[in-house]
N, C-alpha and C positions, 0 to 999 in steps of 0.2 A: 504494500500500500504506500501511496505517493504521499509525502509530508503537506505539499498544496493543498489546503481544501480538501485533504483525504478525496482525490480524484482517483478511480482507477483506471486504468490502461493496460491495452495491450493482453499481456498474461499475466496481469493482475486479478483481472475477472474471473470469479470462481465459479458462476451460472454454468450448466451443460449448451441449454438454448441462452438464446438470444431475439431480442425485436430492432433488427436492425435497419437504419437509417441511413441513407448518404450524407453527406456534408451539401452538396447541389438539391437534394430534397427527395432522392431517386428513396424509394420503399422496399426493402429487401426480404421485409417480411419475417418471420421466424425462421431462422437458421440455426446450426449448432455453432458454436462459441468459435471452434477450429478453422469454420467454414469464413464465420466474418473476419475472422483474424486473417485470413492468403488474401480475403477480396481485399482490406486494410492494405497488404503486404506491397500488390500488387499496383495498387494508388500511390503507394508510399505516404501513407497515412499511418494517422492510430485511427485504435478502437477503443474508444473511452465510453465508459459508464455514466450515462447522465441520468436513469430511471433507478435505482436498484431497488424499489420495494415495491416496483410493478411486476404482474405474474404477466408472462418472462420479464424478466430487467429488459432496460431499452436501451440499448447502445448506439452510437452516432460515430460515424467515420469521418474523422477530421482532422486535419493539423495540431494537433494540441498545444505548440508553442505560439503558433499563430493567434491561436484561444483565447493561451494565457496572457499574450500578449494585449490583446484588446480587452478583456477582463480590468486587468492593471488599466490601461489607459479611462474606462469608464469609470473607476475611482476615483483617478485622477482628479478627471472631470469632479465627478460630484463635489470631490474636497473642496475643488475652487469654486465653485456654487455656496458653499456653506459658508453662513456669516457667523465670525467667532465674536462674542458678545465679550468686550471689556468692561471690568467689572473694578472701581476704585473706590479703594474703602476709608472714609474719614473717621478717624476713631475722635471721643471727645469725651469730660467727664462728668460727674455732677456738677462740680465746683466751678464751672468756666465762664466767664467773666462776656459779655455782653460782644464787647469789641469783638474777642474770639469767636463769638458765633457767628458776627455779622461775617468776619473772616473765613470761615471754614465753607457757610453760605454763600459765600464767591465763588470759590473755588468747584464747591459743588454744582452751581451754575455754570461752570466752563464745563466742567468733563461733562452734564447734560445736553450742552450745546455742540459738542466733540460726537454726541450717538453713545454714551458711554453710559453704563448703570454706575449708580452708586451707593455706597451700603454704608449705612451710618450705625457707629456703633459706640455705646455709654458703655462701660467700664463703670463698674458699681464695685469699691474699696468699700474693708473691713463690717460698718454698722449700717452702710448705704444698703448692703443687701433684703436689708428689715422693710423697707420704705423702696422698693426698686420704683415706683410710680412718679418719682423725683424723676428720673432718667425717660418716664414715657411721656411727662410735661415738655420735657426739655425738647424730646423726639416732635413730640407735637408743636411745640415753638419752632422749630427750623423749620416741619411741613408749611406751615403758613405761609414763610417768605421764598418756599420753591416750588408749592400748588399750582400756579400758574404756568408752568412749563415744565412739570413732572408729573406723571403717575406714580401713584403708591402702590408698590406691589401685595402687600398687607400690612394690619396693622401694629404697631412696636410689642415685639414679642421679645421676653426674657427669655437666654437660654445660658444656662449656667452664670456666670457673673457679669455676664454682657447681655445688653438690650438690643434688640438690632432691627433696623428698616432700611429694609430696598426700594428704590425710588428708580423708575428707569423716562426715560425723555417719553415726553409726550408724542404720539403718529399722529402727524400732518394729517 
């Protein structure tokens, strides 16, 4: 068995029969295993296993590198399809002093206007843990002055000694 995608090939194929297929679309019908491996032979192809848990397995006569070749390349592709979500995290405490907000509040406005999420998180020291609702005031104090060009992903949730909200840019 082939390491890829546990693909088999060739005389990897343990089936007696086979339901075999061209690579051009030709139907070959059910054959013995031996039989589609010379007609394989004689293309100078494989015989790869694309059914196995059909009565017969379905086999397909085809270039296999060629295959795996375009396989990989459609990955590719999708990777570069796929948008990777930046995610910037402003941490901040109980204690923090007005200016800092209004500061941190800037900044958070940039990476929103960048397409960027950002994840706001209080830090609740020692007796602050008693009264964690200190840090979901405060959560709520920055929503204010970012609502208008942020969604709130939900609302300030406590998870171990930090309070945390995700805020991601508002869609146009």
């Amino acid at each position: 068995m082939s390491k890829e995608n546990d693909v088999m090939l060739n005389e990897d194929i343990r089936a007696r029969e086979v339901r075999c297929v061209g690579d051009d679309g030709t139907v070959y019908g059910v054959i013995s295993k031996d039989e589609a491996l010379s007609i394989a032979e004689k293309m100078g192809l494989d015989l790869v296993l694309i059914a196995p848990d059909a009565k017969p397995p379905v086999c397909k006569i085809m270039d296999y590198g060629k295959y795996r070749y375009q396989q990989e390349k459609k990955q590719k592709e999708a990777k570069k399809k796929q948008k990777v979500i930046d995610i910037k995290e402003i941490k901040l405490s109980v204690k923090i002093a007005q200016n800092d907000i209004n500061y941190k509040v800037k900044h958070a406005l940039e990476f929103l206007q960048d397409g960027k999420h950002v994840k706001f998180r209080v830090f609740l020291k020692g007796r602050e843990m008693n009264s964690p609702e200190i840090g979901v005031a405060l959560l709520e104090k920055i929503w204010e002055g970012i609502q208008d060009v942020a969604d709130r992903d939900k609302e300030p949730l406590l998870e171990g000694r930090y309070i945390n909200m995700l805020v991601t840019p508002k869609k146009a």
